[in-house]
Legacy VTK file of the C-alpha trace (Angstrom):
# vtk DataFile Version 3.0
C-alpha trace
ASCII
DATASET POLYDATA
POINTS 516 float
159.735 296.820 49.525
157.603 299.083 51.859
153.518 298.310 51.930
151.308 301.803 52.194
149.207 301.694 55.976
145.953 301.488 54.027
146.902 298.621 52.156
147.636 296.165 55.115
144.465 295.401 56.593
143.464 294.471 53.016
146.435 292.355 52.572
145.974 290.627 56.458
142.541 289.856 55.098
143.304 287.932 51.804
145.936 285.621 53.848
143.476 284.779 56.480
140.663 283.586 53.632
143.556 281.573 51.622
144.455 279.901 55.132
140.860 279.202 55.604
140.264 277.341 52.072
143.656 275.295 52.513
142.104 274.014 55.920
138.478 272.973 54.459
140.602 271.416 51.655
142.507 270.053 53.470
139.940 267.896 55.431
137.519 267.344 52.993
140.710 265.262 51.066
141.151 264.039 54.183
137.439 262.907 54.986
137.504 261.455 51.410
140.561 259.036 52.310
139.128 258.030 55.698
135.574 256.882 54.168
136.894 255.338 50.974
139.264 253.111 53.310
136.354 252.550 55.804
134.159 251.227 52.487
137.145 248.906 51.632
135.090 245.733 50.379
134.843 242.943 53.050
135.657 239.109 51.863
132.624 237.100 51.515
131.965 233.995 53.706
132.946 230.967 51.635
130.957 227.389 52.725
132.382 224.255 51.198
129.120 222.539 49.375
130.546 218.475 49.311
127.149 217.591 47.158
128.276 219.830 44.380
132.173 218.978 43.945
134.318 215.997 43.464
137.842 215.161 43.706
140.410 212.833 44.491
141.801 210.062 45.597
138.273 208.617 46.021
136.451 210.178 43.206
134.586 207.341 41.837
132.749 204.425 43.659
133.585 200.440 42.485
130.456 200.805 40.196
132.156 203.438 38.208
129.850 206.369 39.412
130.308 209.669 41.182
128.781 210.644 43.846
126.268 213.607 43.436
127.095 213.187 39.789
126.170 211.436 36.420
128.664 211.481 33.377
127.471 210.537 29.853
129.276 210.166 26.630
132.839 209.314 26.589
133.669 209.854 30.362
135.718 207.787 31.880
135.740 208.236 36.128
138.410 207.118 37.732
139.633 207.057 41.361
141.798 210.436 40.977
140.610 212.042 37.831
137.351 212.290 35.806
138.763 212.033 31.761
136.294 213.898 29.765
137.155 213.103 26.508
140.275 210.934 25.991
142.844 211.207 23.092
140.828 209.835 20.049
139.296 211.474 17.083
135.289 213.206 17.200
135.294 212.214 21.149
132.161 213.922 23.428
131.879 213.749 27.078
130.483 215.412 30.120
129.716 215.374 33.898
126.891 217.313 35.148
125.323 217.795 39.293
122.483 215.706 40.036
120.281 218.247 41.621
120.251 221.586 41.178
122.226 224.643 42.665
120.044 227.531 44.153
122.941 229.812 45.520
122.682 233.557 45.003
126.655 233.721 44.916
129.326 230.789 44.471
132.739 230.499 43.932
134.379 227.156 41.748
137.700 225.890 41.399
138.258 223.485 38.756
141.398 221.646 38.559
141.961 220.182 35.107
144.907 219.230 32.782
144.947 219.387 28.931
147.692 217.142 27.291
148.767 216.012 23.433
151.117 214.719 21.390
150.803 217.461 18.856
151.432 220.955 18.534
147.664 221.990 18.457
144.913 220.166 20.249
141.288 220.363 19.961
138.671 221.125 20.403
138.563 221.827 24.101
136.739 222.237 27.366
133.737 223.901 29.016
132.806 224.900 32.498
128.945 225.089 32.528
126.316 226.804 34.969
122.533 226.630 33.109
119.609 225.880 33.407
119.103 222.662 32.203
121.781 219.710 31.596
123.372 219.910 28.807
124.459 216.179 28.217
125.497 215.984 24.552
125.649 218.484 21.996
128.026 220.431 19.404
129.437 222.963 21.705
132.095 221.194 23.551
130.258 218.010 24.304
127.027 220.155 25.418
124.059 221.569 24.208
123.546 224.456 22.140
120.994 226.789 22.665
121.461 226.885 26.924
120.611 229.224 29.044
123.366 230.325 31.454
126.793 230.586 30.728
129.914 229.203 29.590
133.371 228.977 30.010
135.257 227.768 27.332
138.740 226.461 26.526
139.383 226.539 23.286
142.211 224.926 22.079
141.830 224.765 18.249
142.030 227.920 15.974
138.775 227.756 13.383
138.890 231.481 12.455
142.714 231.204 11.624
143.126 234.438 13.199
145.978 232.626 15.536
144.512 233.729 18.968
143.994 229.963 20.370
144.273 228.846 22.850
142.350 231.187 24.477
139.312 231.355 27.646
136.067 232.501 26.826
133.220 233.510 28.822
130.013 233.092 26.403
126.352 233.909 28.034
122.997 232.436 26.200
119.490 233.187 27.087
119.009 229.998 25.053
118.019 231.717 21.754
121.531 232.404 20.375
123.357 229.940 18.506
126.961 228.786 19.161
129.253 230.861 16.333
131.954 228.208 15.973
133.194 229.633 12.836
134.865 232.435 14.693
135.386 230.534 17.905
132.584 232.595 19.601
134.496 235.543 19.451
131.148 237.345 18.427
129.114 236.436 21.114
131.931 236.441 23.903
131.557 238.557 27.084
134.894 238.603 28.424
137.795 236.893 27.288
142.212 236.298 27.710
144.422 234.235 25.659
146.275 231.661 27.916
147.813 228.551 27.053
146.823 226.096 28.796
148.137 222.878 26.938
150.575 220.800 27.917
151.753 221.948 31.771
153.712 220.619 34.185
151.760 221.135 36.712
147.423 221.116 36.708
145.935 224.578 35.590
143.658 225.527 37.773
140.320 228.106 37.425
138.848 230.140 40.183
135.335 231.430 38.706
133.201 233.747 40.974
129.803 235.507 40.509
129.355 237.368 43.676
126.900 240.825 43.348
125.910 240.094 39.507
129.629 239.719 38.821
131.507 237.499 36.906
135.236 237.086 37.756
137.710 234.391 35.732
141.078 233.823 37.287
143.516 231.466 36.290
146.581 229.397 37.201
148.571 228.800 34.267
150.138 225.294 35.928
153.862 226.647 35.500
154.270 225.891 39.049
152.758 224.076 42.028
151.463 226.882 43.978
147.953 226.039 43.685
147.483 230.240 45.145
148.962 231.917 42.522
146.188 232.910 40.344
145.803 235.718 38.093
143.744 237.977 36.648
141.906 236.851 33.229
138.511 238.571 32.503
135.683 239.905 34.336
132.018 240.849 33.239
130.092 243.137 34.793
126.263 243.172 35.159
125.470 239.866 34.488
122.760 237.845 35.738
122.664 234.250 35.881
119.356 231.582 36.522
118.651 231.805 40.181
118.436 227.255 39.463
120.844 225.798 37.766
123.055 222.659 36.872
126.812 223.036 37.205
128.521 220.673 34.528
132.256 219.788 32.470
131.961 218.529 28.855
134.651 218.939 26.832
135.360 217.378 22.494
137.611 216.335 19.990
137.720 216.564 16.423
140.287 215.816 13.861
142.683 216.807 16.328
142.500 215.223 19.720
143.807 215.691 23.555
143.172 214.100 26.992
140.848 216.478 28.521
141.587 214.929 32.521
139.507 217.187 35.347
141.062 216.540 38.658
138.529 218.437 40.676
135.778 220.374 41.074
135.156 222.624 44.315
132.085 224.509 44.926
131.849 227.039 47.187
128.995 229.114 48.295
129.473 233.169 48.922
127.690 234.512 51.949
127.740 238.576 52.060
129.749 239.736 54.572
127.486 240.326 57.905
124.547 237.850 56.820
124.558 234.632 58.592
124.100 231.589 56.138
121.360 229.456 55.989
121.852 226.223 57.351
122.570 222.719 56.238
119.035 221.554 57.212
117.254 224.600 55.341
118.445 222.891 52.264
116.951 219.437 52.455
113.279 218.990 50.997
111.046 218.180 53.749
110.236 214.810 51.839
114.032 214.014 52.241
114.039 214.973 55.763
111.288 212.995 56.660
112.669 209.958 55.013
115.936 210.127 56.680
113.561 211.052 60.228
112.228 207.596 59.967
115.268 205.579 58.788
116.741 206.952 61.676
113.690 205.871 64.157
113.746 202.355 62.688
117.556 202.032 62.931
117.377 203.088 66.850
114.869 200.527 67.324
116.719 197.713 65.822
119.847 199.034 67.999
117.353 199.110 71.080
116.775 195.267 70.408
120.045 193.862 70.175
120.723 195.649 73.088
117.995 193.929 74.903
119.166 190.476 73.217
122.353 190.946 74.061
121.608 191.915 78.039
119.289 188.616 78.024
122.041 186.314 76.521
124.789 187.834 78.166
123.409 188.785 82.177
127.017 188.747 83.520
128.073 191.816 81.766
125.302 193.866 82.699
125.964 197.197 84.009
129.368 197.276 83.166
130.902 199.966 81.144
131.130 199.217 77.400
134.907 200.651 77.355
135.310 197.696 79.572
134.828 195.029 76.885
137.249 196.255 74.195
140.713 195.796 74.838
142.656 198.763 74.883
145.639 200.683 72.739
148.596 199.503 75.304
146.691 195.910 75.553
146.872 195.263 71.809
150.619 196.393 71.646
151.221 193.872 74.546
149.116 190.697 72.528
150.833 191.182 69.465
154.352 191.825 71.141
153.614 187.873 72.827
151.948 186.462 69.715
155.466 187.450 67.626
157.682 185.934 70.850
155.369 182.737 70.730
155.583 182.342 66.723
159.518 182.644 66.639
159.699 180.361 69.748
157.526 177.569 67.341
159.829 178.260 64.646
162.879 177.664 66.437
161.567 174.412 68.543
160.693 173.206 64.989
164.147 174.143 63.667
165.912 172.423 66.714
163.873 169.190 65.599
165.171 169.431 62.358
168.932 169.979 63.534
168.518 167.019 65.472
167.264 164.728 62.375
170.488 166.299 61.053
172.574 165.021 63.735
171.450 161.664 64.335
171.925 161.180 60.209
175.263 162.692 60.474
176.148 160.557 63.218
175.224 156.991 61.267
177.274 158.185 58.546
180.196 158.591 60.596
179.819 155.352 62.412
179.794 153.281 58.701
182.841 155.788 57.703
184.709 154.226 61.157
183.678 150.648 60.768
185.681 151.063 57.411
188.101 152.693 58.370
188.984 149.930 61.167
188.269 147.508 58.578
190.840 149.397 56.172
193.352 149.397 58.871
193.255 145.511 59.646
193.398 145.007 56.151
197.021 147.214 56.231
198.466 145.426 59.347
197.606 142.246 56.894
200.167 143.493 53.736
197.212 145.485 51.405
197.285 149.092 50.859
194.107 150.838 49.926
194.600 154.027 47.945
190.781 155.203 49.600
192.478 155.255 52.947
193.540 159.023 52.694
190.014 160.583 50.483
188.150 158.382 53.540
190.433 159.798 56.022
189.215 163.650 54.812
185.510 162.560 54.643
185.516 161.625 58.507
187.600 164.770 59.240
184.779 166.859 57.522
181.827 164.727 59.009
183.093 165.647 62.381
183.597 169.169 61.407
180.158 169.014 60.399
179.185 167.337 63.488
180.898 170.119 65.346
179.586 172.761 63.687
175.888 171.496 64.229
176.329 170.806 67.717
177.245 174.428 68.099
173.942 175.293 65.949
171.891 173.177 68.584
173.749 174.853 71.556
172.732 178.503 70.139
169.155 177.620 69.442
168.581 176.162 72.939
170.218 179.635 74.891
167.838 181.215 72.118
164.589 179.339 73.152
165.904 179.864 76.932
165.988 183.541 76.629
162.655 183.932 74.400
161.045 181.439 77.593
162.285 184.085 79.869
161.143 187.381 77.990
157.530 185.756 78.167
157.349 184.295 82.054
158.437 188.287 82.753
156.122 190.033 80.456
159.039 192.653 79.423
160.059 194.732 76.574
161.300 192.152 73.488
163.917 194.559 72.284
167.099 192.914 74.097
165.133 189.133 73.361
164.537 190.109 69.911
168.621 191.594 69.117
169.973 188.477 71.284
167.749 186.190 68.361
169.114 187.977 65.803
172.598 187.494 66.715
172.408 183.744 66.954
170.673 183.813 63.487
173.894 185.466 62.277
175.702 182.881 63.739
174.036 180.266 62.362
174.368 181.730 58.872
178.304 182.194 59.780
178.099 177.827 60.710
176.375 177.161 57.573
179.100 179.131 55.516
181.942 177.414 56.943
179.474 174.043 56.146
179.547 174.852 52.752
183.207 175.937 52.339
184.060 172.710 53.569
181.643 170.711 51.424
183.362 173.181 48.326
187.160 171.674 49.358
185.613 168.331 48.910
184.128 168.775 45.866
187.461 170.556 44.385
189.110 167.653 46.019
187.373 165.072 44.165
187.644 167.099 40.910
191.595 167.435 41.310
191.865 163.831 41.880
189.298 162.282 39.116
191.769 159.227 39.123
189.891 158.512 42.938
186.352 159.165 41.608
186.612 155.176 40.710
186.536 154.311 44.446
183.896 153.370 46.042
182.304 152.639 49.739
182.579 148.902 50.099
179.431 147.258 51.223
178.761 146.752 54.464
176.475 143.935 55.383
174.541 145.390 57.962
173.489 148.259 55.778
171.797 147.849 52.092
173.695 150.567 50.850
176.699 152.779 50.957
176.428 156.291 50.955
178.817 157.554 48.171
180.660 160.704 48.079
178.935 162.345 45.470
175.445 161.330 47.064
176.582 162.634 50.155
178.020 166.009 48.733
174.690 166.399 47.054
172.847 166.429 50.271
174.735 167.949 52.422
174.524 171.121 49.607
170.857 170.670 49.536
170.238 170.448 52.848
172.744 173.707 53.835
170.527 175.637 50.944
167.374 174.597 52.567
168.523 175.626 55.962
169.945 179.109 54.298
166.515 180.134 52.779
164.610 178.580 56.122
166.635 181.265 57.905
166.230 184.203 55.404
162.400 183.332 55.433
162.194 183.416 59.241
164.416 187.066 59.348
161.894 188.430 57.076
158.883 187.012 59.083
161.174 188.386 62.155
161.753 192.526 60.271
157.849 192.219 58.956
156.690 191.198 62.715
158.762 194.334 63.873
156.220 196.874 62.520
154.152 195.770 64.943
156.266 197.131 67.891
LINES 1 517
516 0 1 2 3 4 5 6 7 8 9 10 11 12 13 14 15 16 17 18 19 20 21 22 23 24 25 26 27 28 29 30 31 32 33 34 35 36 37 38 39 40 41 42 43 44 45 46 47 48 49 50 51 52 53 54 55 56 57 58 59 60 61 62 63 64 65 66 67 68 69 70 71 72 73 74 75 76 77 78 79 80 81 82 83 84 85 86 87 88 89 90 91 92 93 94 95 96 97 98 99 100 101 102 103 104 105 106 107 108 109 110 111 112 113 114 115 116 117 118 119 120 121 122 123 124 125 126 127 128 129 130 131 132 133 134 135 136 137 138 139 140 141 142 143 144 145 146 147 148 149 150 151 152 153 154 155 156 157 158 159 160 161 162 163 164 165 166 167 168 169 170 171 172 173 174 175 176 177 178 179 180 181 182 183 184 185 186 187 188 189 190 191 192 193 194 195 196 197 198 199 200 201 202 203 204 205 206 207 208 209 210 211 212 213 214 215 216 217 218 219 220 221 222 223 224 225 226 227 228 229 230 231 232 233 234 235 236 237 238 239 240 241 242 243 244 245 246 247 248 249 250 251 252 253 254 255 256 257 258 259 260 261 262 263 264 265 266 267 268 269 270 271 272 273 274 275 276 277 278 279 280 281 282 283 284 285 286 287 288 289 290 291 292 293 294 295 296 297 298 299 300 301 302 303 304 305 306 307 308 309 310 311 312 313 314 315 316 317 318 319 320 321 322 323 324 325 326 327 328 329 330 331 332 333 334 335 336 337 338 339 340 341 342 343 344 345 346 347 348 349 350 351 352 353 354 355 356 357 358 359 360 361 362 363 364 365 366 367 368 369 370 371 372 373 374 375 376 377 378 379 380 381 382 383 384 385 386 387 388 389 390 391 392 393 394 395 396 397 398 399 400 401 402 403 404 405 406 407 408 409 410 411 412 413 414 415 416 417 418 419 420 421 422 423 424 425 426 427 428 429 430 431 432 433 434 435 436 437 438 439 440 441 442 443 444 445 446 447 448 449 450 451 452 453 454 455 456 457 458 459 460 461 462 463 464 465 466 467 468 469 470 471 472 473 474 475 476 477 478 479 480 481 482 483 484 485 486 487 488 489 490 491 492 493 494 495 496 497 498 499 500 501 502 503 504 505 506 507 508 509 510 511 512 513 514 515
């Protein structure tokens, strides 16, 4: 379509302006985007306050207190949980802070479980911040009537209108009066239903005021990700004492539940670009000067037993203190030779015994020779003995026996001579310690085959009860003959003896190990 010459400039004109206003547009929208993301919201400084919190696995002293607070009612502290309330019927207890909290923003986590037998628990639990402690009241375990604010967990339904459990967020200028006929429903400021009965895992609740805002987040305790919080309420425009007590109550009624609180972490908020006051800013200058002078009169004291010490002890002056305390490698080394010297005593000990053994086993053989010779002139003479064979296997076993402890004594000397040598060289005990070992296995293997052959005597002697009747004659220069029976008896006794004398020692030997 042709345009008429007149009509062009006109035309020329009306794109130019239309160009223009798409351009200031343009980066006014743009301006807009830059400054809202340059006013982004910076994190606040967060500063751990110990005085204020508690938690585990140390949270309450022998005495049954906790430190920087006092609990009242049914509390029971222990060393990993504080148990507000436990599981019985119209139960009230509470924890409250000593002294108070003057912090212009903070930030609490509260760690807490909720458990019951039933379906539906009561009544529940409160996170406090007010004024004044609340130590025992109607509303939870706490005072009615505070002035502050509340966080409630309420776990039992009054108002039947089904929405328990459910979180609450209740302020009080301490003129209103707790509505517990409709579960302060009427007075709440914020609130979100969340069930927090009953978990797996802890819930957990992350409560921040920070610019005259109150913000509730929440962990529901389906899993152990103690980070993944979520949104719950938030109140706007609220302001709080500038002094206040931070406390925990929690109650039961006709219904009950353990009401445990794990922890409590307080945290104070520092605005982003202000430096926060320190530590020493906080302590009343009565409190600092009583520390000052504890301090002055403990250096003193120090300064004197130093000076006693120099005058009773001249030889070590001047030397460096590192000097008189043995060191890490030192300690390794005295502890190595202390084990090496105690398992050298226990063997020379066990050697003694093995030779008691010996010389015992060695009488009895003699007697069982003397009558066997005797039995043997009798036989050239015309008599047969029916004995002769069941005395015949006793000598065969008491020199297997013999053997076999012989070999015992032989092991324990080459052990003693190699545990000698490991200390005269000062070395590693590793090859010492795995040569020991090995003879105590061999020792257990002798004392096996000992009691395998004591077992064929005894099955022996019960095959053939006919030659139970027999018995060691008497020989004159001996009161007494050993009989079979008596002798089976100790040589059982004295094998079990041994066998739990060596298990003892390897356990001694592994426990000494965790030294090295």
């Amino acid at each position: 379509m042709a345009v008429p010459a007149a009509r062009r400039p006109v035309a020329a004109a009306v794109m130019v302006a239309v160009t223009f206003l798409a351009a200031v547009l343009f980066r006014r929208s743009a301006a807009d985007v830059s400054a809202d993301g340059s006013a982004s919201p910076e994190a606040p400084h967060r500063r751990f306050e110990y005085k204020y919190s508690f938690k585990g696995p140390h949270l309450a002293q022998p005495d049954g207190s906790i430190p920087f607070w006092i609990h009242t009612g049914n509390a029971i502290p222990s060393a990993d949980q504080v148990r507000i309330t436990p599981s019985l019927r119209s139960q009230r207890g509470s924890v409250w802070t000593k002294n108070k909290v003057s912090f212009e923003h903070w930030e609490a986590e509260v760690t807490f479980r909720v458990s019951g037998r039933s379906r539906m628990g009561a009544d529940g639990l409160a996170v406090w911040f007010t004024s004044a402690q609340g130590l025992d009241g109607p509303v939870y375990g706490a005072t009615d009537l505070w002035n502050g604010v509340g966080i409630f967990f309420d776990s039992f339904d009054n108002d039947g209108k089904k929405n328990n459990p459910a979180l609450l967020v209740v302020g009080n200028n301490g003129k209103l009066v707790y509505d517990h006929q409709n579960d302060g429903t009427t007075q709440a400021l914020g609130t979100c239903l969340r069930d927090f009965r009953n978990k797996p895992y802890p819930v957990r609740a992350k409560i921040t005021y920070y610019k005259k805002t109150l913000t509730v987040m929440i962990n529901n305790g389906f899993t152990p990700d103690k980070e993944d919080y979520e949104f719950c309420t938030k109140v706007d425009n609220m302001v709080l004492p500038s002094e206040g007590f931070f406390g925990i109550s929690a109650a039961t009624g006709g219904l009950a539940d353990d009401h445990d609180v794990l922890s409590f972490l307080l945290f104070r908020l520092t605005e982003p670009g202000q430096q926060p006051p320190p530590p020493e800013s906080e302590i009343p200058k009565e409190e600092k000067d009583k520390y000052q002078e504890e301090f002055q009169n403990f250096q003193q004291e120090l300064d004197k037993k130093k000076e006693e010490f120099q005058k009773e002890h001249p030889d070590v002056q001047g030397e460096p203190i590192e000097d008189l305390y043995e060191s890490v490698n030192d300690r390794e080394i005295r502890q190595i030779f202390e084990g090496q010297n105690r398992i050298h005593l226990e063997i020379k000990q066990l050697n003694r015994q093995l030779a008691m053994i010996l010389d015992e086993q060695r009488r009895y053989v003699s007697v069982i020779t003397d009558e066997i010779a005797k039995k043997g002139t009798n036989a050239e003479s015309g008599q047969v003995d029916a004995a002769s064979p069941q005395l015949s296997s006793v000598l065969a076993t008491q020199q297997d026996v013999l053997r076999n402890l012989n070999e015992l004594r032989n092991s324990f000397f080459e052990s003693l001579k190699q545990i000698g040598s490991a200390q005269h060289q000062g070395q590693a005990t590793g090859m010492g310690t795995y040569e020991t070992i090995q003879h105590f296995n061999d020792i257990k293997e002798h004392l096996h085959t000992v009691k395998r052959d004591v077992e064929h005597l005894v099955q022996r002697n019960v095959q053939n009860p006919a030659e139970k009747v027999v018995k060691c004659p008497e020989v004159p220069p001996m009161p007494s003959c050993l009989s079979i029976v008596h002798f089976t008896i100790f040589i059982v006794v004295q094998s079990v003896l041994f066998f739990c004398y060596i298990m003892y020692k390897s356990q001694q030997e592994a426990a000494a190990k965790k030294f090295f």
